[in-house]
C-alpha positions, 0 to 999 in steps of 0.5 A: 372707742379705739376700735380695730377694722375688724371690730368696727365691722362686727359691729356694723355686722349687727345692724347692717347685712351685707355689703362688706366692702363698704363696711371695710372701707369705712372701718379702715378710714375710720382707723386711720383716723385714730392712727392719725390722733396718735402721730406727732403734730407735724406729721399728723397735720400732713395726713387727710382723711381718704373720702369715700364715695358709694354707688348703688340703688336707694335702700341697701344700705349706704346711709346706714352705713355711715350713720352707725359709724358716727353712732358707734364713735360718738362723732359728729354726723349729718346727711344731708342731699346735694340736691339741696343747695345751689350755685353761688349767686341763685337764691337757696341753701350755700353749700357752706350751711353743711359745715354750720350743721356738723357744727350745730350737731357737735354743740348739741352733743357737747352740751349734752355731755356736759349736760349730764355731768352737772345734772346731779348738782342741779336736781337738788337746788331746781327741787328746792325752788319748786318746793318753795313755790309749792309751800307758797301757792299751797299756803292755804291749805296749811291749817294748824301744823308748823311750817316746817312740817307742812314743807316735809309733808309736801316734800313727801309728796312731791318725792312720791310724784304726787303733784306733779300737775299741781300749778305753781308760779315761777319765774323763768326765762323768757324765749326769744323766738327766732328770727331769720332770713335766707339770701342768696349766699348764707343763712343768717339768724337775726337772733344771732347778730343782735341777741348779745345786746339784749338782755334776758327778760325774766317773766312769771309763770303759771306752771305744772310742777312737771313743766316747771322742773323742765324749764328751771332745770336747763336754766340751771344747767345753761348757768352752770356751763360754760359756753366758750368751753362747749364752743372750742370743743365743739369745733374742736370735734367737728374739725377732727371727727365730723362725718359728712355724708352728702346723698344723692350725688348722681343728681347734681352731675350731668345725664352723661359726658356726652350732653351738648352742654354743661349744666350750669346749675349742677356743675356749679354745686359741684365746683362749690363742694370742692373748696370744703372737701379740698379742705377750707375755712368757713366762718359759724357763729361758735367760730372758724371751723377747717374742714381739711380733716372732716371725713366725706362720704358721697353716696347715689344711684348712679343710674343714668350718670356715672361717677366718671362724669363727675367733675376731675378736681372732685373725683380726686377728692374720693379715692376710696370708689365703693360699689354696693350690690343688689339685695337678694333673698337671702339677705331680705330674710337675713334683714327680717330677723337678724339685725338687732331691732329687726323690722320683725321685732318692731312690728311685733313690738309695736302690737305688743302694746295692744295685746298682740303677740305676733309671731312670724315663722321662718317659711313665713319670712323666706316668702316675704324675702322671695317677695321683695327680691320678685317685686324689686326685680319686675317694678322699682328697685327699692331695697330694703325699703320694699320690706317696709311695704309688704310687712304694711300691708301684711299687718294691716288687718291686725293693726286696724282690730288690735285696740288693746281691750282684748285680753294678750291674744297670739298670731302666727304669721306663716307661709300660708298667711303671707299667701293669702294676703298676697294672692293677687300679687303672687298670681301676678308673678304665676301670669308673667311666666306667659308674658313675653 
């Protein structure tokens, strides 16, 4: 999907409020990426993404950001928390996994991919299987019609999903169940290593026809697909289009420039985060994997430590600095109702399979906005995330009654319901007035 700055914003647009400035910069390095595919391979190997990194408090919108954009261009995504891993040498996740997990995404979509072009050629030969299992373990009830007449009756009904819970028996593959050990420096499968030199046990089983056609049909597919293909291209796509957004990254950076000492253990994530986003070779399972053009997306707080605390090599290696702004109420309200699949629209889903057509009136929505700014603004800043918490507490009652035996029954959800609900909060807000 080659599509314009302009256009990957709209789209952003529709999901996400505010914060245009994130969204140009990563429209624009997302573009770039496309200009880059289209240039000559000795210029195109000269060229490397632009990081980005964003500054901000929790629930405005950093990670949204960035995983609508992998979503819309179908690349190969993960977050994952700096927090998570550690220096070399002190037991617990290396650094280097989250290249193996941007691997382990891209094989999943690739398989995916091919999974749905072969599926049409599968269906028939996993069908034919199951009807033979079926006449087989049916064989008793035949009576006195032809065999082949039996075999149209069930096909009629297996076609019909009439037997979808009858029990057939099936060979199929039997599943290794993984093994694994994690040291000091890297995660290792033990599956992985040995399970090249032993062959696959088939077993005889005991099914649904239900289950049965889910375990032969992605046998099926396995045999059809070859997995070096998927392997290249997976790397291939990982290499070229993978997106790494690593959160949390205020917090593996000392309190401030000024403390006595440096953090061994911070520090030490931060220089080892520096090779892979400097550009380097790690070794996967499916294959070596450069990370010289993997796009890097750093996001935090920032409340206590400051992206100049950073060590210099890294900080060079996120050019593009982007500082998102506080929400206001304005955008609260623009988030209840305009994004698609608004949190409005979820909840009203969500009671619609009870019988409860819920609906909330505009002035209903300006006072959960005026809500969430107050409470964002006196307690912990939660973003968007306070929404969440007022819209719980808002359709507790509903929720707890709704059963789905009562006939489709409407609630309106007004100003004055809001009110009510939210008495002992609002008269919180009226006191503070008199605080000094």
């Amino acid at each position: 999907m080659n599509l314009s700055p302009k256009e990957i914003v709209m789209e952003l647009d529709k999901y996400i409020v505010g914060q245009s400035e994130a969204k140009r910069a990563v429209a624009v390095a997302l573009r770039n990426r496309y200009r880059r595919s289209m240039l000559p391979k000795e210029i195109r190997e000269e060229i490397t993404p632009k990081n980005i990194i964003m500054k901000g408090p929790t629930g405005i919108g950093k990670t949204e950001i960035a995983r609508r954009l992998a979503k819309l261009v179908k690349a190969p995504f993960i977050k994952i928390e700096a927090t998570k891993y550690t220096e070399v040498g002190y037991v617990g996740r290396d650094v280097e996994s989250m290249v193996r997990d941007l691997v382990e995404v891209s094989v999943r979509m690739v398989k995916d991919e091919k999974l749905h072009k072969v599926e049409n050629k599968t269906k028939p030969i996993v069908d034919a299987k199951i009807l033979d299992a079926l006449f087989t373990s049916k064989l008793a009830e035949k009576g006195e019609i032809s065999d082949i007449e039996f075999k149209n009756n069930l096909k009629q009904d297996y076609d019909d999903g009439k037997l979808e819970d009858a029990i057939i028996e099936v060979e199929v593959t039997e599943q290794i169940k993984p093994v694994g050990m994690v040291g000091g420096f890297a995660e290792i499968n033990l599956n992985d290593i040995f399970g090249g030199f032993m062959p696959q046990k088939k077993k005889r089983k005991k099914l649904s026809v239900k289950r049965a056609r889910e375990l032969m049909f992605n046998e099926e597919c396995d045999r059809q697909i070859d997995p070096d293909s998927v392997n290249s291209e997976a790397i291939r796509r990982a290499e070229e289009e993978g997106i790494i957004f690593i959160d949390e990254m205020d917090k593996i950076i000392g309190k401030s420039a000024t403390d006595s000492g440096p953090d061994v253990s911070r520090e030490g994530v931060q220089r080892d985060i520096l090779p892979i986003v400097e550009g380097s070779t790690i070794a996967t399972k499916y294959g070596n994997i450069k990370t010289d053009f993997i796009l890097f997306i750093a996001a935090g707080a920032f409340h206590i430590s400051k992206i100049e605390d950073m060590i210099p090599e890294l900080q060079g290696r996120f050019p593009i600095k982007v500082e998102l702004s506080n929400l206001t109420k304005s955008d609260f309200k623009k988030i209840l109702s305009q994004p698609k699949n608004s949190i409005t629209f979820q909840y009203a889903s969500l009671l619609k399979i009870d019988n409860i057509d819920l609906e909330f009136t505009d002035d209903a929505l300006d006072e959960i906005a005026e809500m969430a700014e107050q409470e964002n603004s006196t307690s912990e800043n939660l973003g968007a995330r306070r929404l969440h918490t007022l819209l719980e507490r808002l359709t507790e009652e509903i929720s707890f009654n709704a059963s789905g035996k009562q006939p489709m029954t409407k609630v309106k959800i007004d100003r004055n319901f809001v009110r009510n609900i939210f008495s002992e909060t609002l008269k919180r807000y009226d006191l503070r007035k008199y605080v000094l």
